[in-house]
C-alpha positions, 0 to 999 in steps of 0.5 A: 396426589398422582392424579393431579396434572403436575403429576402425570409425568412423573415428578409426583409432588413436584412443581412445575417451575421446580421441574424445568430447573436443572437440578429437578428429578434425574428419572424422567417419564417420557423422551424428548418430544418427537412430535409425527402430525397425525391428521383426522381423516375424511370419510368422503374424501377418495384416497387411491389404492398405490399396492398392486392387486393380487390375483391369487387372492382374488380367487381365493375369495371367490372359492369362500364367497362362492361356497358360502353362497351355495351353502346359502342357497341349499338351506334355503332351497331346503327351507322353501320346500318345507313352507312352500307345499301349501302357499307361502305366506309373507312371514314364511318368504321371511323364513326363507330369507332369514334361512338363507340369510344366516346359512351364508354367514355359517357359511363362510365360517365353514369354508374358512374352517375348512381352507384352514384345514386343508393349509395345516393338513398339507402341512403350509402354513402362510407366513408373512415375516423373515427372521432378518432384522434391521437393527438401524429401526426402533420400535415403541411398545405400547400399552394403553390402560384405563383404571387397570391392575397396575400389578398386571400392567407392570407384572406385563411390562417386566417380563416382556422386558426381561424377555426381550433381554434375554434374546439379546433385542432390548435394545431397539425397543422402548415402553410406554405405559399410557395411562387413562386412569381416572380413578387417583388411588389407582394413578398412584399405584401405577407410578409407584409401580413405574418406579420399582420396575425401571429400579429393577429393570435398569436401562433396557429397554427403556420405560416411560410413562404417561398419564392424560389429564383427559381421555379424550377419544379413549383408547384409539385417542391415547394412542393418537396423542402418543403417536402426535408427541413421540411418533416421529421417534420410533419407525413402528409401534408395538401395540398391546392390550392391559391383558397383552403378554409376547415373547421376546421371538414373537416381538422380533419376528414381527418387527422381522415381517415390518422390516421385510416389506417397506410397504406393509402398514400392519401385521396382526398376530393371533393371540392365544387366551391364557391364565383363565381361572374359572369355568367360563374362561376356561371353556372360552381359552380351550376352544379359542386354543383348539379351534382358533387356528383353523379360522385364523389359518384361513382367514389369512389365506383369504384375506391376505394384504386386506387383513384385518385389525383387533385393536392390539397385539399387533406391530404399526408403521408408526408414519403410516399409521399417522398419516392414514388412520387418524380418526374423525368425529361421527356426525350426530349423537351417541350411540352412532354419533362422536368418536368411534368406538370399535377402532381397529377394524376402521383403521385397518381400512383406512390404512388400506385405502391410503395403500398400505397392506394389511396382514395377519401372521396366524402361524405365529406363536407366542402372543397372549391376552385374557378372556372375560371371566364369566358370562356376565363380564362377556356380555359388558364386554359384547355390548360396548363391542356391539355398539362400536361394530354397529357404528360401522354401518356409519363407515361402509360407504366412506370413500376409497376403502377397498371391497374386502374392507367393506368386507370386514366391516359388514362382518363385524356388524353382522356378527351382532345382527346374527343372534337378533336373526336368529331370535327372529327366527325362532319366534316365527318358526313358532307363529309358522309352525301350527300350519305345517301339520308336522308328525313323524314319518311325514315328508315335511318332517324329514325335510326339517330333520335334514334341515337341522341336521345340514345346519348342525354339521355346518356349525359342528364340522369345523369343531371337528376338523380342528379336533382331528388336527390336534389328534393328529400331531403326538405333541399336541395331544400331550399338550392338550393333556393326552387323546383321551383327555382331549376327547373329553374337553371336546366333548364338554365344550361342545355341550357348553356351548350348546347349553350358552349359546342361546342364552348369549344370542338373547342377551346380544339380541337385548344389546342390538335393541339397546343400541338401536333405541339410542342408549350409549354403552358408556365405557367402564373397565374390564374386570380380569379377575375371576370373583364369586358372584352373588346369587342376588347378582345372578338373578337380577341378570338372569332372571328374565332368561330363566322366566322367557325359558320356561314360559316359551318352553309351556308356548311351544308345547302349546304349539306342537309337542313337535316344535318343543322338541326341535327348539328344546336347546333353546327353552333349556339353555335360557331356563338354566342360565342362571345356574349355569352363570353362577357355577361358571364363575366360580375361580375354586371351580375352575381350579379344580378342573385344571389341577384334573387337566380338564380343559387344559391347553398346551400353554400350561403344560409348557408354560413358556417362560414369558407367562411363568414369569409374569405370574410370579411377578403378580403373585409378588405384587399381591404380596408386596402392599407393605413396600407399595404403601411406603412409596406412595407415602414417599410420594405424597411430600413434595418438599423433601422428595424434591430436597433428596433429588438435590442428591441424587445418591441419597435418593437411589438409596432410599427408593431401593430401600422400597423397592 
């Protein structure tokens, strides 16, 4: 069996004593050794800053921080008018706090929309890579995986492949499939699937592959044992996720930026979300596609050398690399104890702090991933996310990180604090409220009406901002599937998103909790495919949501009719979540709103041939059981399969006769 060690490099059925004699398998799974010693870093140990300071970029964080802050202190000072006309009680200082609090976090969103927009309005766009290339570099392309559909890993793996051929670059480029497999059916199709692409794929680039006995660390530890056994090979590394796809253009000019700059340790590309199949992915892959690159735009423009890290589709100086980021072991146990879970962010910072830069290419097209499929795969997906950016309170005060990494970091955790913020807030608005006195015409009630209305804009303007860029531009309203269609997409998300969002900011509220009383979020894998949920499935995971909607919705108008009205998207959104979670999930759905063009992106209108292909290649996989069942069988005999690589001509012969 494949998930046997003797088997994890390859030479399935065959022993290891048989493996080292000269006439063992002519296919081998990895190189020979080039081990790159990747030392665990200390956190309280100072490491000097050696890149220069840029002035420009301090400034440009100056104006995000200073806009935010004034943002803050506006919805603040308008939340302290409000309360403070009778007294002010201790929850209402809280109010005001809360308020504040989260304008500011709105508020950098905000700005950073906004820089984004002006860059693209004005036509600049900051771009970090030449397209010359040093041809004397090599680059290893990882892609970690863990109990994955190898149909979409080698499906992947091929057309990056034939991609990269096709440009003529697949030269300095080798693959790696690093598997973390645990389950031995799956271990088996991956090796099975090993074999037919290097048959079908020939000598460029070259493919390797690689099964842990342990997952050790999971995924920043697979990566970490690559680079400890092969990293001294390669000058970079490529590194994806099992959902990752790049064009061959998008690769080189990644690499292109490495070769350009000896002192940039990582630079990140922006992935668009593609081959969504139901409603939910589909509305996350729209607004990703249309408003993503006004925040992607600036937050390069503020962030700059002190970029930041998603943990794949993104280019490594492998030496760098090891000799900075190499992970320790949190103090303590789970969940802000052991190994770190949210990765990237930290090691970002801990290339930074050694004096490597940091940066991001948000102009640059042609990098790929996929979105959870339904609401319920988003909230698995946010609650292992959660924990890890919640041990990063655990990494704030570590030695020698640069300010705007501790930026980064305060980020990332805040983002999962916000919805509990949020939640807070509605609940003591609701205790508030009976004090206030509030009717139509009153000044209070004119002051919360503009209260709401300043909050609306700070979330909706950036929505508009990058809907006014996309109208702008001929090609990209076709791509979007016209003006009119594009209005309408808009238009439905916008009321999805009110309809999700506090459903989602209860569900990362409980993930908070779940966190902070001490429950590990473990680590399963992501389910890519879209599938029809049960309504039992449903219920049991919504059914709370729907109970906490209409009962605070009857509260509330015990409250004040008043307060029912203004807290009324809330009520809605958790009493129909249910529905909405099942509807969403449906793949037939989904179909049907992209054969209407609804929600479509420029990526399937023009598919480029990257995604084309790597479509065809799953959809072949599905179809090929019959040829997959007969190497595995092959596999399963050590005996004659080691007797047939005495002759090397018969056994090519009888595996393209599979494959």
């Amino acid at each position: 069996m494949v998930g046997r060690p003797s088997v994890s490099h390859f030479g399935a059925g065959i022993s290891p004593a048989k493996q080292s004699r000269p006439d063992a398998p002519a296919f081998r799974s990895t190189p020979a050794p080039a081990p790159l010693t990747m030392p665990r870093q200390d956190l309280r140990g100072a490491t000097p800053h050696h890149a220069p300071v840029e002035d420009e970029a301090l400034k440009r964080r100056l104006v995000v921080i200073l806009g935010a802050l004034v943002i803050a202190a506006l919805v603040g000072g308008l939340m302290l008018m409000v309360l403070s006309l009778d007294g002010l009680t201790w929850l209402e200082l809280v109010m005001v706090g809360l308020s504040g609090l989260l304008a500011a976090w709105v508020g950098l969103g905000f700005m950073t929309a906004s820089v984004g927009f002006a860059l693209s309005l004005g036509g600049k766009s900051e771009q970090t890579a030449t397209l010359n290339q040093d041809p004397g570099t090599r680059t290893a392309i990882l892609l970690p995986t863990y109990n994955e559909d190898p149909g979409l890993i080698f499906s992947a793996v091929q057309a990056i492949a034939e991609d990269l051929r096709r440009i003529g670059a697949a030269e300095g480029y080798e693959v790696f499939v690093l598997s973390d497999t645990r389950d031995g059916g799956v271990a088996e199709e991956e090796v099975a699937g090993l074999l037919r692409t290097r048959l079908r794929l020939g000598s460029e680039p070259r493919l390797h592959y690689r099964r842990r006995e342990a997952n050790i660390d999971r995924k920043s530890g697979n990566i970490a044992e690559w680079v400890e056994t092969c990293g001294a090979g390669f000058d970079y590394m490529l590194v994806l996720d099992a959902d990752s796809l790049m064009t061959g253009e998008t690769i080189q000019a990644l690499k292109a930026g490495m070769d350009a700059d000896p002192r940039l340790g990582l630079l990140q590309s922006v992935p668009t979300i593609v081959n969504a199949e139901t409603p939910f992915a589909r509305l996350q892959q729209f607004a990703a596609r249309l408003y993503g690159p006004v925040f992607a735009q600036g937050h390069q423009w503020w962030s700059a050398s002190e970029g930041n890290y998603y943990g794949h589709n993104a280019i490594l100086r492998t030496r760098a690399f090891a000799e900075s980021a190499g992970l320790p072991h949190l103090t303590g146990p789970r969940p802000f104890g052991g190994h770190i879970l949210s990765h990237d962010f930290v090691e970002a910072a801990l290339l930074r702090r050694r004096g490597w830069t940091v940066r991001s290419m948000a102009g640059l097209s042609g990098s790929y991933e996929e979105a959870p499929p339904t609401l319920l795969d988003m909230a698995v997906r946010d609650r292992r996310w959660c924990q890890g950016n919640l041990q990063h309170a655990r990494v704030l005060n570590a030695a020698g990180l640069h300010w705007v990494s501790r930026m980064h970091l305060a980020l990332g955790i805040f983002a999962y604090l916000a919805p509990a913020l949020w939640l807070a807030s509605v609940v003591i608005g609701a205790i508030v409220w009976p004090a206030l006195h509030v009717s139509p015409g009153s000044a209070r009630y004119v002051e919360i009406e503009g209260l709401f209305w300043l909050t609306l804009a700070l979330l909706i303007v950036p929505k508009v901002l990058a809907l006014v860029l996309a109208m702008r531009s001929a090609e990209t309203r076709r791509g979007f599937g016209g003006a009119s269609t594009l209005m309408l997409g808009f238009l439905v998300e916008s009321l999805a998103s009110l309809l999700t969002a506090p459903v989602m900011m209860v569900m990362q509220s409980m993930a908070v909790l779940d966190v902070l009383i001490g429950r590990d979020s473990g680590w399963s894998p992501q389910r890519r495919e879209g599938v029809e949920l049960g309504v039992r499935d449903v219920w049991r995971a919504h059914g709370a949501h729907v109970v906490l909607g209409l009962a605070g919705a009857v509260g509330a108008f015990l409250v004040s009719r008043y307060f029912l009205l203004w807290a009324s998207p809330i009520f809605l959104s958790l009493a129909l979540s249910a529905i909405l979670s099942f509807h969403t999930a449906k793949p037939r759905l989904g179909r049907a709103l992209r054969r209407r063009g609804l929600l479509s992106i420029p990526e399937e209108h023009d598919p480029p041939p990257v995604l084309q292909r790597s479509a065809a290649l799953r959809a072949a996989y599905v179809a090929e059981f019959e040829a997959r069942r007969r190497i595995a069988a092959l596999l399963r005999k050590p005996v004659p399969a080691y007797e047939a690589f005495r002759n090397p001509v018969r056994k090519r012969r009888e595996l393209r006769e599979v494959a």
